[in-house]
N, C-alpha and C positions, 0 to 999 in steps of 0.2 A: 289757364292758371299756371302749368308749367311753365311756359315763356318769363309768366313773369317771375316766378322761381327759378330759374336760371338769370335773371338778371338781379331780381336784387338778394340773390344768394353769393353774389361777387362768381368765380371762377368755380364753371359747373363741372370740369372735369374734375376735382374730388371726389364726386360723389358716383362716377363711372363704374367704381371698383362693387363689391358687396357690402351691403347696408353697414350701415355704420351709425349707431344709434345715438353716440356723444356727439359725433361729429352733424349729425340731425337738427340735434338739440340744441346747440351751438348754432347755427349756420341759419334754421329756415325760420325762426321768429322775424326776421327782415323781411322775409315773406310774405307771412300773414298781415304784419303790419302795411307791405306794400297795398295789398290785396283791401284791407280794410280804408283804407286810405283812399281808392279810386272808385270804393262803392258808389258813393252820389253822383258818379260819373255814369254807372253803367245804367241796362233798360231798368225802368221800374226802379232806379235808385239802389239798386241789387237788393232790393226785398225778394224778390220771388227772380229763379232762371229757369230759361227753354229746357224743356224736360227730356229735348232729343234734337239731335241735329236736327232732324228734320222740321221740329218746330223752329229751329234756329233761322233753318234758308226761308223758311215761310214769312220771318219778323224781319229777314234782311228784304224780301222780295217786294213786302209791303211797304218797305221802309222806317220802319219802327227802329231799327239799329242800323249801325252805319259801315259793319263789318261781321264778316262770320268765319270762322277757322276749320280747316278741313284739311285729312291727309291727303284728298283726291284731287291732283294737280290739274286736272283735265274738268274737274266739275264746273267750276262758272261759266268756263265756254260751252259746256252742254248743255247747261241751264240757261244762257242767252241764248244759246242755238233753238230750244225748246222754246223760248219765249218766257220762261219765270221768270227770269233777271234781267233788267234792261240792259240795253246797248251799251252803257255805260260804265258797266262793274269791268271790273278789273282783277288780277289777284298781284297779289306781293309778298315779301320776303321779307323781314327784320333786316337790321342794319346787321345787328349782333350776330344774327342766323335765325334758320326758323327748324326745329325740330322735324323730322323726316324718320319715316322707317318704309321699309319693302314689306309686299306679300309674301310668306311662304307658300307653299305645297308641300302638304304632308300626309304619307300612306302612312296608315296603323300598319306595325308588325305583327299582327293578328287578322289582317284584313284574311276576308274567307274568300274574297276576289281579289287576289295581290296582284297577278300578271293584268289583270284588266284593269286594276288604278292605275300599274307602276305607267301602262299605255297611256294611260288619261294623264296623267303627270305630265309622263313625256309631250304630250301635244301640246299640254296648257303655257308649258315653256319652251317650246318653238317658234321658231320663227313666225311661219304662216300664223298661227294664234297670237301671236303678240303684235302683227301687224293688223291683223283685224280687229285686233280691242282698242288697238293705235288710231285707225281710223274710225272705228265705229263710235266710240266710249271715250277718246281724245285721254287713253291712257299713256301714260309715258311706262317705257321696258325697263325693267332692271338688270337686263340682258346688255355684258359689253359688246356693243358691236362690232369694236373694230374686229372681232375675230369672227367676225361670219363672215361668210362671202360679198365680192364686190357689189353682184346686185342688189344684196338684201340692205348695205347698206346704203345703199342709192335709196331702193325702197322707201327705206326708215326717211331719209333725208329730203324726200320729195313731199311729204306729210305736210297738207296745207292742216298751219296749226293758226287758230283764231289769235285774235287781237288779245286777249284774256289770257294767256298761256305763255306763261314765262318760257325762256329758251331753257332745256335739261342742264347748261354749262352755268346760267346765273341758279338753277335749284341748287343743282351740286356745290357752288362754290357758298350757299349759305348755309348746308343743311348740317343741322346738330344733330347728334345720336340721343336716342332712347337710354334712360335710367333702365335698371333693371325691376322686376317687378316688386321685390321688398321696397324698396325707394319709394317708386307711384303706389304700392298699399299705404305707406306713411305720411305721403303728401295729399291722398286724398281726406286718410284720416283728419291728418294737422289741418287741411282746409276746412273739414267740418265742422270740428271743435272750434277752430281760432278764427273764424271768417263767416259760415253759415248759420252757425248758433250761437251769435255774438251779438 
């Protein structure tokens, strides 16, 4: 639904800054109107949608839809690796861009084990940990690598990555930033009111 609120909202960086509620009100009726517009297109006529990704991969797996959207760059090749997805899926990228964000890791400042998260932290964003989720989970790093050392960037670079998995240089060169979250409480709002219960 974002994607296509970024497109037919014209130029999304506007709405980067904090909420802006004339500039809302103005801009994303294009949206909803988009959005209403392509229902007879989507499953089910957009009467009724998958209540969770994971009913989503299920409707893509069986064939019932012909695309499904996830932040996880590395899931359709895990999912043909696995066998849910045939040999055939693929993932891609908008011409326009396609919206991306990273994982944090975050200790409470109250944790009552701080020195043993701040450790868990530490590992989960190292190297050795990011090359095992690299290989295991076909996660891509949000770690620069040119600053690690020679081997690790061989490492990284030796990653047999499936047929399904874009190269990090064509994600990076499409990827759009996240709204902040006053925005997406609004846009989920405007979608339910002007598209859902329409």
């Amino acid at each position: 639904m974002r994607h296509v609120c970024y497109h037919a909202t014209g130029d999304y960086t506007a709405f980067l800054g904090d909420f802006d509620a004339a500039l809302f009100e103005a801009r994303f009726p294009a949206c909803w109107d988009l959005l209403n517009e392509i229902e007879p297109y989507l499953w089910r006529e957009g009467r009724t949608y998958p209540e969770t990704v994971a009913a989503l991969q299920d409707l893509f797996a069986n064939g019932e839809v012909y695309f499904e959207m996830s932040y996880d760059v590395g899931g359709v090749q895990s999912r043909i690796d696995s066998g849910k997805y045939p040999e055939t899926s693929a993932t891609f990228v908008f011409d326009e861009g396609t919206i991306a964000n990273t994982n944090y890791i975050a200790v409470a400042y109250n944790s009552p084990h701080l020195a043993a998260a701040l450790v868990t932290a530490n590992f989960l964003c190292g190297l050795t940990a990011q090359l095992n989720a690299a290989e295991t989970l076909n996660w891509t790093t949000p770690l620069d690598l040119s600053q690690a050392p020679q081997p690790w960037q061989e490492a990284f670079a030796a990653l047999e990555r499936g047929p399904a998995m874009l190269p990090p240089d064509v994600l990076s060169a499409h990827r759009l930033p996240e709204l902040q979250s006053p925005w997406l409480i609004a846009i989920e709002e405007g979608w339910s009111e002007n598209v859902l219960r329409k």
